[in-house]
C-alpha positions in Angstrom: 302.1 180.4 177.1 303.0 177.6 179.7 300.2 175.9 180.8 299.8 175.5 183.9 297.4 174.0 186.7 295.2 175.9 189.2 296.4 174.8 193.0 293.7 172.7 194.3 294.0 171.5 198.0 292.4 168.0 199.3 292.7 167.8 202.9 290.0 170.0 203.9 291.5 169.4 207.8 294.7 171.7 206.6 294.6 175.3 208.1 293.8 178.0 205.7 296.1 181.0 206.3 295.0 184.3 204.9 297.7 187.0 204.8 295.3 190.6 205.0 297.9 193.7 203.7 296.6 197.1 204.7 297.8 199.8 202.1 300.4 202.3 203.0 300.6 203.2 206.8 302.9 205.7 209.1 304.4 208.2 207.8 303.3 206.8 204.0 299.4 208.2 204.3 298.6 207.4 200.6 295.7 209.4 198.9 294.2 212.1 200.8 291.1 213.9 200.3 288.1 215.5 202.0 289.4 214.7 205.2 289.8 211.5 204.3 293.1 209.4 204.4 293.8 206.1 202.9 296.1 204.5 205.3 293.2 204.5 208.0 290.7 203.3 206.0 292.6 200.4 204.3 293.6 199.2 207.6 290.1 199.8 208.9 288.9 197.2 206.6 291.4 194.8 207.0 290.7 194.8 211.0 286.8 193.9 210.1 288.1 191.9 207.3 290.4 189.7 209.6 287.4 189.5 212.5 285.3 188.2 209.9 287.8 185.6 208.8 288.9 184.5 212.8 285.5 183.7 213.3 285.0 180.8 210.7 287.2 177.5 211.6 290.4 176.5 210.2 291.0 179.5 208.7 294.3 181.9 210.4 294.7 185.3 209.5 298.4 187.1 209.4 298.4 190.2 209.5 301.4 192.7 207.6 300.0 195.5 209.7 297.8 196.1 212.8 298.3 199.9 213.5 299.3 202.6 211.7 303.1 201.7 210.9 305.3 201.9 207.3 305.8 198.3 206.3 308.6 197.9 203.3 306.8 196.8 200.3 309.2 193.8 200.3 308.6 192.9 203.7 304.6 192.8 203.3 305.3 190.2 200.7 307.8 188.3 203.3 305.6 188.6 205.7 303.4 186.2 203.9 306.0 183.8 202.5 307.4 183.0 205.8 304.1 182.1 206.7 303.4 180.1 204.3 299.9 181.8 203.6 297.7 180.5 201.0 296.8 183.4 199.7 297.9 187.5 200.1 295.3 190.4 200.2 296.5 194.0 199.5 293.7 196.4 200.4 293.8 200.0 199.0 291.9 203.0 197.9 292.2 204.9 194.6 292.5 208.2 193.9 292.5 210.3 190.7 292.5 214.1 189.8 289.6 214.0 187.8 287.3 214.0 191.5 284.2 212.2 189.1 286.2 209.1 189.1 284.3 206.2 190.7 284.1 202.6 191.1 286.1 199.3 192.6 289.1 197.9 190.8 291.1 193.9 191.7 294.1 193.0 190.2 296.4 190.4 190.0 300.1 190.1 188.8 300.6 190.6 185.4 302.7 191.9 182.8 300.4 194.3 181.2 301.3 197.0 178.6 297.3 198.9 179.0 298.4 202.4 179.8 295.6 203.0 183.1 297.0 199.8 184.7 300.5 200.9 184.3 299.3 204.1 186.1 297.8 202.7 188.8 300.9 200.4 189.9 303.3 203.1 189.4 301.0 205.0 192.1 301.3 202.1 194.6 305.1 201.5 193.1 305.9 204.8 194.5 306.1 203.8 197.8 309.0 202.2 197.7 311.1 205.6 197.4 310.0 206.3 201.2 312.4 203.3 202.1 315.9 202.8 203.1 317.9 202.4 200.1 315.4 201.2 198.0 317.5 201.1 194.6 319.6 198.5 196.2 316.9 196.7 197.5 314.8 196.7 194.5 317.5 195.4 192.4 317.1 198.9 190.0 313.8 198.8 190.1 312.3 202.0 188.7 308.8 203.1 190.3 308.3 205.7 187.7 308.7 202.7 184.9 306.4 199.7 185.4 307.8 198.2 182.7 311.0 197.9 183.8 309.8 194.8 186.1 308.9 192.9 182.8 312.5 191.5 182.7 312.3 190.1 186.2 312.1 186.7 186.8 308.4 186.0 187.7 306.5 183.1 189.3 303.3 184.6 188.2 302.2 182.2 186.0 301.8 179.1 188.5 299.4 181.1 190.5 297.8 183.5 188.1 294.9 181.0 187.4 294.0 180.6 190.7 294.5 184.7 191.5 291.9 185.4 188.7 289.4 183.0 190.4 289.6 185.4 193.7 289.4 188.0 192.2 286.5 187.3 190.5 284.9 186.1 193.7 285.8 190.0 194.8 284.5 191.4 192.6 281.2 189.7 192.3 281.1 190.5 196.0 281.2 194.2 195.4 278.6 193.9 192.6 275.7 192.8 194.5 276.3 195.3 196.7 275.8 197.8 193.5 279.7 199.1 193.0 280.4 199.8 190.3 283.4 197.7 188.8 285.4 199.4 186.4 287.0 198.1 183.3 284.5 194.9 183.3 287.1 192.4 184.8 289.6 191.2 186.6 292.7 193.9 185.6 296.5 192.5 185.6 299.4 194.9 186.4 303.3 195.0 187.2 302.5 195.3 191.6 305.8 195.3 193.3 304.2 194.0 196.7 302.5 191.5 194.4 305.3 190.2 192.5 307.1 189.4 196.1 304.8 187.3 197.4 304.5 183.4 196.1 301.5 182.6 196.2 297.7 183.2 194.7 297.1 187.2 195.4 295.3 189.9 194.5 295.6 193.9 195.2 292.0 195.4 195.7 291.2 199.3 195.1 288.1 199.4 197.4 286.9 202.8 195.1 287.6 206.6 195.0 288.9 208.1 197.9 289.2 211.2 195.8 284.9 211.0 194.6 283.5 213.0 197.5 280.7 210.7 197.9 282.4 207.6 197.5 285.2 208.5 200.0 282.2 209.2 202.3 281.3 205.5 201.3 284.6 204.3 202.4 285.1 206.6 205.6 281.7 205.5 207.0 281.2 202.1 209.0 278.4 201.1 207.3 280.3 201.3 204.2 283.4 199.9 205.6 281.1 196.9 206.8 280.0 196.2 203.7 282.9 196.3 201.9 284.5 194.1 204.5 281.9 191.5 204.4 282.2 191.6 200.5 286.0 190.9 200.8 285.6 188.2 204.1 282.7 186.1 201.9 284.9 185.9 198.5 287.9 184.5 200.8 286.0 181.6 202.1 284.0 181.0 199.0 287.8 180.7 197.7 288.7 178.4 200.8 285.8 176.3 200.2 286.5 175.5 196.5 290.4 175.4 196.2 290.8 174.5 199.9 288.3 172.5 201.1 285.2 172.7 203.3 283.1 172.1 200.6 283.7 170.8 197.2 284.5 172.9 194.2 281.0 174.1 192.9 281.7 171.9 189.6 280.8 168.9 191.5 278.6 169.3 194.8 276.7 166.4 194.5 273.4 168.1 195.8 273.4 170.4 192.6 273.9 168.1 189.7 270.8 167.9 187.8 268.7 165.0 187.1 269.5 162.8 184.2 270.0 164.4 181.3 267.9 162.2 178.2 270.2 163.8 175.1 273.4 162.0 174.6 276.0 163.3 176.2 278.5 162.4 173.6 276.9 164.7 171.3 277.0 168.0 173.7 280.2 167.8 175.0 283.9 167.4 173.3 287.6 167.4 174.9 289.1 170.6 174.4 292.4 168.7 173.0 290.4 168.3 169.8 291.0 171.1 167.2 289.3 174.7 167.7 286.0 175.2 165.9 287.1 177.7 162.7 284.5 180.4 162.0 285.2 183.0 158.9 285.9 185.6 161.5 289.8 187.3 160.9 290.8 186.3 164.2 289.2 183.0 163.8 292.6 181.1 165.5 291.9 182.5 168.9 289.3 180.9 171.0 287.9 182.3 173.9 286.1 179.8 176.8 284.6 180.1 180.2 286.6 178.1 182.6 284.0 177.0 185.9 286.4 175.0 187.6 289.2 172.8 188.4 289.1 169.4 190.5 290.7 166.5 191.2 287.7 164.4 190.2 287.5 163.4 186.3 283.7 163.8 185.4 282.0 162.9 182.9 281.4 165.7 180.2 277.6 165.9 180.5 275.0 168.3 181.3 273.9 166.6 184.4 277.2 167.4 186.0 277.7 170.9 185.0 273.9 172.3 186.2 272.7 171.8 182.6 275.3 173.5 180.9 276.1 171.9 177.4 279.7 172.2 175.4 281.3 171.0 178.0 285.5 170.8 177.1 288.2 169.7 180.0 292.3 170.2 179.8 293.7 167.6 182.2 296.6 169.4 183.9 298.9 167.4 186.2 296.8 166.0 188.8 293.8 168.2 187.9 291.1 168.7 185.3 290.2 172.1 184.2 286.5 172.5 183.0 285.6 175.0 180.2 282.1 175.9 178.8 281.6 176.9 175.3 284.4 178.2 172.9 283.5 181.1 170.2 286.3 183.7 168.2 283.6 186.3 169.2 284.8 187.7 172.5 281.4 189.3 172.6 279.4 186.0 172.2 282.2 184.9 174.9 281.3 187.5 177.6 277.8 186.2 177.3 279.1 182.4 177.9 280.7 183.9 180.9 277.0 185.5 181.9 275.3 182.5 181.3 277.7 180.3 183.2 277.5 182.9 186.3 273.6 182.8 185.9 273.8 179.1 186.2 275.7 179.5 189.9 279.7 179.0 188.5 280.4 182.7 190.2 283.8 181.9 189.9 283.9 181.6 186.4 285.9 183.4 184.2 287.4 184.0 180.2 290.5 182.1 179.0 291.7 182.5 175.8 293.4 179.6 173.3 295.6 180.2 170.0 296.4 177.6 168.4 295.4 175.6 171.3 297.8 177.1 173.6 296.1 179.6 176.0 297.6 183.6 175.8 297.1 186.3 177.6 293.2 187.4 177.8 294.4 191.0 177.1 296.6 189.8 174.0 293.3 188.0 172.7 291.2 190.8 172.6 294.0 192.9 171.1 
């Protein structure tokens, strides 16, 4: 796989510009159930999402929908280009016949082959056969076979770093307000509305709208409140470390730790040097936690990473990605990512290296 840098931005005087994508809409009401209708309550939350957002400087919110109107999957995702937004935010519920269903779901473009994340885009893919001559305008596109967008040509991978780090941030946000978040991670998946729009952007599945007490959840204004809030703080958290505002967690100066007595040389190594083997079958694969990327080469030492040892850093263009730990185990890896999380990298998330090229997280578990 092509390696490839996450975007950091240095002028922190730019103008962050949010695109917020309400779900569905006119005569396109999504799921349905219990009285409850998705269209409303997606664009419910993107209105207290957006008024969130307008209230925190340098930061403009577009809008692909204000009121209850069909926007083209196509022309959310245009929407968004033209304005040059920094990131895109589709905002959904889920839905599923077996009513016991629960729990919040963020994705991010991907080719995936995992048959549940197939399903779900091909629910949201469906839309597109409420347009106007969609086969034209979809290039053949079949709604009914995700896979068929695997042989379009994607940008995916220039922005895919930076996607996973928001929607991390999401759902972090929804786990301290005790959602569940199903599937353990951030999910990839073949999104038409997603693969339009060229930029860092997730879809989010806010929870069942089909649970009976979970669409009384996302009907209510409390819960709508919540969940808004949730959403609105992982954007500027984003903002404030790719953006600016505030400097990428990695290296606020008012949370490095004191001196660190061991020698750093001995608890920290460049990632460029050759993977640890272990007897372990899959033992060429290597999974790390990646906290952050900057512009600022630092020294590998515990100091600078809030006492975190095994320290490892890619230098990628301009920028430095920073990685903590590296095991074959993906277990012992999802407790790296636990203890970097613990340590305040919320952001952080697993990467995977074969052969020192990083894969697909999904293809490294496999």
């Amino acid at each position: 796989m092509m390696m490839v840098c996450s975007l950091v931005f240095s002028q922190s005087d730019q103008v962050f510009k949010v695109t917020l994508d309400a779900g569905h809409g006119g005569h396109d009401f999504g799921a349905a159930y219990n009285g409850h209708v998705e269209k409303n309550i997606a664009l419910a939350v993107v209105l207290k999402v957006g008024k969130i957002l307008e209230a925190h400087p340098k930061v403009s919110v577009i809008y692909t929908r204000k009121t209850d109107v069909f926007i083209d999957l196509i022309e959310r995702a245009n929407i968004a280009n033209r304005a040059n937004a920094n990131i895109f935010v589709s905002i959904h519920c889920n839905a599923n016949r077996n009513t016991a269903a629960d729990g919040t779901e963020t994705y991010v473009m991907g080719m995936t082959k995992i048959a549940s994340n197939l399903e779900a885009s091909k629910k949201e893919n469906a839309v597109v056969t409420l347009e106007k001559d969609y086969q034209r305008k979809y290039e053949g596109f079949d709604p009914n076979s995700p896979e068929t967008m695997i042989g379009f040509t994607l940008m995916q991978e220039e922005y895919l770093d930076n996607s996973i780090s928001l929607a991390s941030k999401i759902q972090n946000g929804f786990a301290a307000l005790g959602k569940k978040v199903r599937g353990g991670g951030v999910k990839q998946a073949p999104f038409m509305v997603l693969h339009k729009a060229y930029m860092p952007r997730v879809l989010i599945e806010m929870g069942f709208i089909s649970n009976y007490v979970e669409g009384n959840i996302l009907a209510s204004e409390e819960g709508q409140d919540d969940i808004a809030k949730a959403i609105a703080d992982a954007i500027i958290s984003y903002k404030n470390e790719y953006f600016g505002g505030e400097e990428s967690e990695v290296i606020k100066p008012s949370q490095r730790m004191a001196e660190n007595s061991e020698d750093s040389a001995a608890s920290t190594k460049s990632v460029i040097d050759e993977p640890k083997k272990s007897n372990q079958p899959n033992s060429d694969v290597v999974f790390k936690v990646q906290l952050a990327v900057s512009r600022r080469k630092l020294e590998l030492a515990p100091k600078n990473f809030k006492g975190l040892k095994d320290i490892s850093m890619i230098p990628v263009g301009k920028n430095y990605k920073y990685f903590y730990g590296q095991t074959s185990d993906y277990e012992i890896s999802r407790n790296l990512l636990n203890e970097a999380k613990a340590k305040g990298f919320d952001s952080a998330f697993l990467v995977a290296f074969k052969n020192g090229n990083e894969i697909d997280i999904q293809e490294a578990i496999k």
